[in-house]
C-alpha positions as CSV (number, residue, x, y, z in Angstrom):
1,X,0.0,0.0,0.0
2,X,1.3,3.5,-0.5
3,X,0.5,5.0,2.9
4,X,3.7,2.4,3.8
5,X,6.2,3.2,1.2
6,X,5.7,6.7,1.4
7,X,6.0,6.2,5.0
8,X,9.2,4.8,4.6
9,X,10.8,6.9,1.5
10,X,10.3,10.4,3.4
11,X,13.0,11.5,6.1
12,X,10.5,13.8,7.8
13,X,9.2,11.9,10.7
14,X,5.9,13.7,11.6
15,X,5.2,13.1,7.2
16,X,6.3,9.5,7.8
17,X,3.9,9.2,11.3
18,X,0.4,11.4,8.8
19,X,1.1,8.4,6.5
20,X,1.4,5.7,9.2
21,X,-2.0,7.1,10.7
22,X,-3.5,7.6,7.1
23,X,-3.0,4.1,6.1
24,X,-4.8,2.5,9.5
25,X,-7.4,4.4,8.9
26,X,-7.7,3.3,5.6
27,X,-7.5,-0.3,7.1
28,X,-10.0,0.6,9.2
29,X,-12.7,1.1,6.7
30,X,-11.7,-1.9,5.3
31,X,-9.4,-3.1,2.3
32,X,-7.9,-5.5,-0.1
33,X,-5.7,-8.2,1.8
34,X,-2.3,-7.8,-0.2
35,X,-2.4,-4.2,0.9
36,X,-2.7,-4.8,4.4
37,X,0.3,-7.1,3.9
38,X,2.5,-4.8,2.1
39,X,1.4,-1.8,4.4
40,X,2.0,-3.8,7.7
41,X,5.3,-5.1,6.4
42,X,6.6,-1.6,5.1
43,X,5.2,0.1,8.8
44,X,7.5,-2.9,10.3
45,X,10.3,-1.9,8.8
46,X,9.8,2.1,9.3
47,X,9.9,0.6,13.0
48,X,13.0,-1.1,12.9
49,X,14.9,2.0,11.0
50,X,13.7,4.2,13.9
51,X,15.0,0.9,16.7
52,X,11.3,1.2,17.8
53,X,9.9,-2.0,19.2
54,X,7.0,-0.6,20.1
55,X,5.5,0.4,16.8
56,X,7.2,-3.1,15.0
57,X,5.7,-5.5,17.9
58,X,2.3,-3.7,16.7
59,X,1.9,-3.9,13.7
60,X,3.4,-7.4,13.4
61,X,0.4,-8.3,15.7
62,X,-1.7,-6.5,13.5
63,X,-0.6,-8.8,10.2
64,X,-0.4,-11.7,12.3
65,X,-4.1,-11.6,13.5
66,X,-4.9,-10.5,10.2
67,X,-3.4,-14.0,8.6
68,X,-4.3,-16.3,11.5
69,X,-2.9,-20.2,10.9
70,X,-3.6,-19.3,6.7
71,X,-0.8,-21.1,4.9
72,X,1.1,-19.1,2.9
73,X,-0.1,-19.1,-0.7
């Protein structure tokens, strides 16, 4: 999802955190599966750059209750 690679491509923090917010509330209202993937896994790693476990512990939750047991495809 974009929300999660603009997230990551900007060096602005507060830009990066509008997009972060933009794109759960997107999720919120409800979208395609492969974005949530690409969003949650782009947000992880915005997490990691900034050594924050806080924000990659949640949104790995977030994709992992999302998936459940489904085997990968």
């Amino acid at each position: 999802m974009a929300f999660g690679t603009l997230a990551r491509a900007t060096s602005n923090p507060p830009e990066a955190d509008a997009y972060i917010a933009e794109g759960e509330a997107v999720f919120n209202q409800g979208s395609m599966s492969q974005n949530y993937f690409w969003y949650r896994l782009d947000a992880m790693g915005l997490g990691l750059q900034r050594k924050d476990p806080e924000m990659v512990e949640h949104h790995a939750k977030a994709l992992s209750t999302s998936i459940g047991d489904a085997p990968p495809a």
